[in-house]
C-alpha positions as CSV (number, residue, x, y, z in Angstrom):
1,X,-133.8,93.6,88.1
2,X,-137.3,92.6,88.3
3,X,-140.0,93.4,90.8
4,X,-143.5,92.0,91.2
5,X,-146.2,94.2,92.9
6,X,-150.3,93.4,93.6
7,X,-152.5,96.0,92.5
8,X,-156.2,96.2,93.4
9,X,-157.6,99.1,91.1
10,X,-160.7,100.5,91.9
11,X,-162.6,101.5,88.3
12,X,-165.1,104.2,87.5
13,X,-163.6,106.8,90.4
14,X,-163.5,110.4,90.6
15,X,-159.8,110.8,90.4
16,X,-156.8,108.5,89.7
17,X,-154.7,108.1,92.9
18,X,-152.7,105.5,94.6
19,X,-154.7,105.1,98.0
20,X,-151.9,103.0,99.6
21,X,-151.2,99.8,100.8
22,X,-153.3,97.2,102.2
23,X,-152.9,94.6,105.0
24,X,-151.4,92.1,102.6
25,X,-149.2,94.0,101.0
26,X,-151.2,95.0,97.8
27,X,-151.4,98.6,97.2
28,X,-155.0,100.0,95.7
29,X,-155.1,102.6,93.0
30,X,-159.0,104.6,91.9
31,X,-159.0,105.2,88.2
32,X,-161.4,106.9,86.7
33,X,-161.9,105.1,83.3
34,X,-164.4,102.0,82.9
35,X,-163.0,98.5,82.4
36,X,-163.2,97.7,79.0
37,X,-161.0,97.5,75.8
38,X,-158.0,97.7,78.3
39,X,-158.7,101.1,79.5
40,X,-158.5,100.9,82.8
41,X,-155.2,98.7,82.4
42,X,-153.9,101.8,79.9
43,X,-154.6,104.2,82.7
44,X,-152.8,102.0,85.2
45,X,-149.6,102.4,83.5
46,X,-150.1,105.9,82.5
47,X,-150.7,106.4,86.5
48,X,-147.6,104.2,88.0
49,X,-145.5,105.9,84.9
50,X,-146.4,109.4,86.2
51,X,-146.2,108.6,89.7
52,X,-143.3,106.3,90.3
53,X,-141.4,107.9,86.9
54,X,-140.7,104.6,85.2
55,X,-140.8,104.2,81.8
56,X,-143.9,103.0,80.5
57,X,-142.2,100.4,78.7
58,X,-140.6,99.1,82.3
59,X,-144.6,98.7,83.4
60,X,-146.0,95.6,82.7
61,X,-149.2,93.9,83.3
62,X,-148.2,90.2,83.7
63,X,-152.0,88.5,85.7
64,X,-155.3,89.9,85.6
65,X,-155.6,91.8,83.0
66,X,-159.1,91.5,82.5
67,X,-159.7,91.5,86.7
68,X,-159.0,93.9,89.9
69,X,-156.4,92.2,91.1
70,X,-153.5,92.0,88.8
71,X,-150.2,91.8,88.6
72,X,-147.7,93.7,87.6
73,X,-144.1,93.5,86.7
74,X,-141.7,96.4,86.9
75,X,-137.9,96.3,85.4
76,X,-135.7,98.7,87.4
């Protein structure tokens, strides 16, 4: 089974978190690495894996890779 989630990430924070949800549904995440070469989007996964404890290969950024707003595609 497949689910979809919005993700707004926040780069360049003090801390990685998951903040919560927003009015629309998208939940908002702080990381603390910069957004290039796919850092931030490494860090992402590395956060939802530790958090949520899905595999990392389950985690998949499917829109937005290269943006705050992405999407991402979890297999559970």
């Amino acid at each position: 089974m497949q689910k979809r989630i919005t993700v707004r990430v926040i780069p360049r924070a003090k801390e990685n978190s998951i903040i919560g949800t927003m009015h629309d549904n998208d939940i908002r995440v702080r990381l603390t690495a910069a957004p290039t070469d796919g850092e931030a989007n490494k860090q992402l996964i590395k956060l939802l894996n530790k958090q949520w404890r899905i595999p990392k290969s389950c985690i998949t950024i499917v829109a937005g890779t290269k943006s705050r707003t992405k999407i991402i595609e979890l297999e559970i």
